[in-house]
Chimera marker file (.cmm) of the C-alpha trace (Angstrom):
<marker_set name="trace">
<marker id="1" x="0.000" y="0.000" z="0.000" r="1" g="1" b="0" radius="0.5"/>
<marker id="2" x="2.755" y="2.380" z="0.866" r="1" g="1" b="0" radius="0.5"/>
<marker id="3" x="4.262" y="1.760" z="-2.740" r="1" g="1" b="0" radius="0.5"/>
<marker id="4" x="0.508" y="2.781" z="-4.033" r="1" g="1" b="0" radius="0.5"/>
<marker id="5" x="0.505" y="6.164" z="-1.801" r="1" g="1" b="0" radius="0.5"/>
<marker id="6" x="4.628" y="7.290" z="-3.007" r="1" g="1" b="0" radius="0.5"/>
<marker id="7" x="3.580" y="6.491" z="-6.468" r="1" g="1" b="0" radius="0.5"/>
<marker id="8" x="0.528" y="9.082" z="-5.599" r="1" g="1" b="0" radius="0.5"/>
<marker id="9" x="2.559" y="11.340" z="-4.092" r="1" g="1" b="0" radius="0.5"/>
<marker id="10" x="5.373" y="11.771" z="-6.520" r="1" g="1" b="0" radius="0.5"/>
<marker id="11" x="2.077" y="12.559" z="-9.206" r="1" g="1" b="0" radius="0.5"/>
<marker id="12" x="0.442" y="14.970" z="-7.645" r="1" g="1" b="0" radius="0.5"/>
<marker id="13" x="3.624" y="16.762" z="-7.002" r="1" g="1" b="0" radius="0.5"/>
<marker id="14" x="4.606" y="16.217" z="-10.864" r="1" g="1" b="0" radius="0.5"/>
<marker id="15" x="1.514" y="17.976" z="-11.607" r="1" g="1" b="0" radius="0.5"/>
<marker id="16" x="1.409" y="20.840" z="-8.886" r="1" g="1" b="0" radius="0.5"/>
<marker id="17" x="5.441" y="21.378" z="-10.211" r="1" g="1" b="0" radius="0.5"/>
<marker id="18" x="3.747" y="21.741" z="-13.704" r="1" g="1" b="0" radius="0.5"/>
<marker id="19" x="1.677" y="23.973" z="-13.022" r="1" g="1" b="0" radius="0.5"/>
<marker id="20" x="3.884" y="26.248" z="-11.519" r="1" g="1" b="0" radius="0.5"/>
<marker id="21" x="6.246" y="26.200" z="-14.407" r="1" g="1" b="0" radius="0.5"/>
<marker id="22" x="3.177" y="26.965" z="-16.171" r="1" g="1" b="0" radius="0.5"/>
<marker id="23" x="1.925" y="30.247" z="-13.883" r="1" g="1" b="0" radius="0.5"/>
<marker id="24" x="5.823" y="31.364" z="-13.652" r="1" g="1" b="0" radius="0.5"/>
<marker id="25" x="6.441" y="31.375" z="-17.535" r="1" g="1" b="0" radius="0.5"/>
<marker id="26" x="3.431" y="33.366" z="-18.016" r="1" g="1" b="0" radius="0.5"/>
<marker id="27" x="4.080" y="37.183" z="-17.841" r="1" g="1" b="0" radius="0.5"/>
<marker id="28" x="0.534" y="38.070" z="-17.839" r="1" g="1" b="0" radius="0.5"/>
<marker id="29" x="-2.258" y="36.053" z="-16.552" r="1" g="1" b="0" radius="0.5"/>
<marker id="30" x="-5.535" y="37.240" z="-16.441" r="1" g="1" b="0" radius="0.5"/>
<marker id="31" x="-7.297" y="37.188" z="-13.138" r="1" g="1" b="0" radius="0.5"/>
<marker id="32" x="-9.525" y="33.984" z="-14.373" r="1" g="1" b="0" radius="0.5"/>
<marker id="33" x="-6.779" y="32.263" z="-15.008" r="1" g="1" b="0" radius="0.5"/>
<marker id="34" x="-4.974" y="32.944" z="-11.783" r="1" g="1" b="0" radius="0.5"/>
<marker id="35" x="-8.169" y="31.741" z="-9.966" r="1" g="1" b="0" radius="0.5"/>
<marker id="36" x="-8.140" y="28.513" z="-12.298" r="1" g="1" b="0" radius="0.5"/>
<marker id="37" x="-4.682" y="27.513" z="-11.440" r="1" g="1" b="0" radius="0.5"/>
<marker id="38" x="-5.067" y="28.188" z="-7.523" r="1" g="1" b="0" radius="0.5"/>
<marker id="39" x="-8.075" y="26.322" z="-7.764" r="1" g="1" b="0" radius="0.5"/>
<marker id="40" x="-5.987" y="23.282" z="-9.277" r="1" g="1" b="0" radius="0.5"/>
<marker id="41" x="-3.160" y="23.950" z="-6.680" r="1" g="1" b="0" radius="0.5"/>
<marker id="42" x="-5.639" y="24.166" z="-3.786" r="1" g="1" b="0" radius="0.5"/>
<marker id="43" x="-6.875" y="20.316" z="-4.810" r="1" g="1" b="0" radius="0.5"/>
<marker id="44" x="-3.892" y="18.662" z="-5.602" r="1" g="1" b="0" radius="0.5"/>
<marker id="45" x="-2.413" y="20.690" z="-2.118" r="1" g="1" b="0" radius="0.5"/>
<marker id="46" x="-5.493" y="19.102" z="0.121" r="1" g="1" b="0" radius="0.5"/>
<marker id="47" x="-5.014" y="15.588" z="-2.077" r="1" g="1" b="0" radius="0.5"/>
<marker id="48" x="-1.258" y="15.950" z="-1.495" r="1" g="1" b="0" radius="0.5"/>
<marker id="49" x="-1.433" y="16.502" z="2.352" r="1" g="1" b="0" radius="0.5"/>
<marker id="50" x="-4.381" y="13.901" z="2.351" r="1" g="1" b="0" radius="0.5"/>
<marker id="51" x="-1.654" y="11.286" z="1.030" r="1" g="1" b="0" radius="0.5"/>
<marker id="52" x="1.335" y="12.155" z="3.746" r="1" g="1" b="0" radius="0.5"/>
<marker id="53" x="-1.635" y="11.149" z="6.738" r="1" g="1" b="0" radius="0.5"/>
<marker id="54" x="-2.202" y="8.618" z="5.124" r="1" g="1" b="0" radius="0.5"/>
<marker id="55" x="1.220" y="7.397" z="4.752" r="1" g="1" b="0" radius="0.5"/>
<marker id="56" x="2.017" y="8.378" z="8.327" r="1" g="1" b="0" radius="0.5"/>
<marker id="57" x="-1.447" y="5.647" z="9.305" r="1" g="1" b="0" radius="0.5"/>
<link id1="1" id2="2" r="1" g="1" b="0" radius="0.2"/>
<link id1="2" id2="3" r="1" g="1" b="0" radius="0.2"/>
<link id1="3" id2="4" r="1" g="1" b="0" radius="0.2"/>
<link id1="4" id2="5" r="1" g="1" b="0" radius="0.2"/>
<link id1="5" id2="6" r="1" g="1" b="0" radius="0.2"/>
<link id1="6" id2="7" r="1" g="1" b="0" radius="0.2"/>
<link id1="7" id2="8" r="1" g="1" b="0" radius="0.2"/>
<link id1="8" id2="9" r="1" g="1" b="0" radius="0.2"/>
<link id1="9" id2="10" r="1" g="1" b="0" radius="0.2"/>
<link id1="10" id2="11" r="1" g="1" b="0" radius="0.2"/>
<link id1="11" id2="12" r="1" g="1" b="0" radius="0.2"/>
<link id1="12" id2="13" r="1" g="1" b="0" radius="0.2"/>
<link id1="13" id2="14" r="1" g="1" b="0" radius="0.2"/>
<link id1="14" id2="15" r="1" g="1" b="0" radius="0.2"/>
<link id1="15" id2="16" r="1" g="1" b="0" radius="0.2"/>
<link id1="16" id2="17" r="1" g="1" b="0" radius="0.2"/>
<link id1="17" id2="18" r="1" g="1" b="0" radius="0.2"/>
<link id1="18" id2="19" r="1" g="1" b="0" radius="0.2"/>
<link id1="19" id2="20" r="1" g="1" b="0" radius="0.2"/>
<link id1="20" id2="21" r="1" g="1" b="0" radius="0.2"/>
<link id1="21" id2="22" r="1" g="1" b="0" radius="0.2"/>
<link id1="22" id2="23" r="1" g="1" b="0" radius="0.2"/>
<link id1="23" id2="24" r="1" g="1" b="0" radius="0.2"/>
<link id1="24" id2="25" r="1" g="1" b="0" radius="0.2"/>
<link id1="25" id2="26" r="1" g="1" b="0" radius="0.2"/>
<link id1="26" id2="27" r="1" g="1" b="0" radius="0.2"/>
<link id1="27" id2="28" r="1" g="1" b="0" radius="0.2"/>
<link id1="28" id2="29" r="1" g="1" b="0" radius="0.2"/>
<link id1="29" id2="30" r="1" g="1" b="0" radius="0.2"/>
<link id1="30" id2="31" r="1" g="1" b="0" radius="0.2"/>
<link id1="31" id2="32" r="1" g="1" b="0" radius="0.2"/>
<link id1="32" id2="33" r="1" g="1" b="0" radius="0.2"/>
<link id1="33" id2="34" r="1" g="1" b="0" radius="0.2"/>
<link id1="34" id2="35" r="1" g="1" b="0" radius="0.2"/>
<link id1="35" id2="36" r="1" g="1" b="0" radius="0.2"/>
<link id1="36" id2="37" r="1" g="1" b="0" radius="0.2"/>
<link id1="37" id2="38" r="1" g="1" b="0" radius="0.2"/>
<link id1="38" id2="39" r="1" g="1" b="0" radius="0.2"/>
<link id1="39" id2="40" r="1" g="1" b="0" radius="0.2"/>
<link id1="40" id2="41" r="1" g="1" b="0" radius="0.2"/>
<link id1="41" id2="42" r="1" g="1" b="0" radius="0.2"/>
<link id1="42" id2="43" r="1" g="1" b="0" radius="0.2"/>
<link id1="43" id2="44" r="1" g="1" b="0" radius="0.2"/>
<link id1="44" id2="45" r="1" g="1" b="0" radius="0.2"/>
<link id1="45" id2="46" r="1" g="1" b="0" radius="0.2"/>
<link id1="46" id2="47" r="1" g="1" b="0" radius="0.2"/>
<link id1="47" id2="48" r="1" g="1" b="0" radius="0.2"/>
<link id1="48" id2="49" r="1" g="1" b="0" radius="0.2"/>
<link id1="49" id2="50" r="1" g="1" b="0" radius="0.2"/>
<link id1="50" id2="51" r="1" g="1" b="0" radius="0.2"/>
<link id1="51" id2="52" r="1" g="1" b="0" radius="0.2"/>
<link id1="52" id2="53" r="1" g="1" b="0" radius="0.2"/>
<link id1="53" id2="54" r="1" g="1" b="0" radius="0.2"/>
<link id1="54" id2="55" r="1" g="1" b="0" radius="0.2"/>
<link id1="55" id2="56" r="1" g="1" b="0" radius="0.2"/>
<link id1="56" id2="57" r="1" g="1" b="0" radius="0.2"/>
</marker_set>
C-alpha cells in the first residue's frame, strides 16, 4: 500500500510542479486564469497533504 501512496505522491507533485512552471512562464495572466490555477493547486495541495496522513497511518 505504501508503494501505491509514493507512487501518488510523486504525481500529484509532478503535476502541482507543472503547473507552476506553467503560472511562472506566463508574464501576464488574467485574473480567471490565476483563480483557475489556484483552484488546481488548492486540490492537488489538500489531495497531497491527504496522502502524507495517510502514509504516516
Amino acid at each position: 500500500m505504501d508503494e501505491k501512496i509514493d507512487t501518488a505522491i510523486q504525481y500529484y507533485s509532478k503535476k502541482g510542479q507543472d503547473i507552476l512552471n506553467i503560472v511562472n512562464s506566463k508574464t501576464n495572466l488574467s485574473a480567471d486564469e490565476i483563480i483557475h490555477y489556484g483552484e488546481e493547486m488548492a486540490v492537488i495541495e489538500y489531495k497531497l497533504t491527504a496522502l502524507e496522513v495517510a502514509k504516516g497511518n
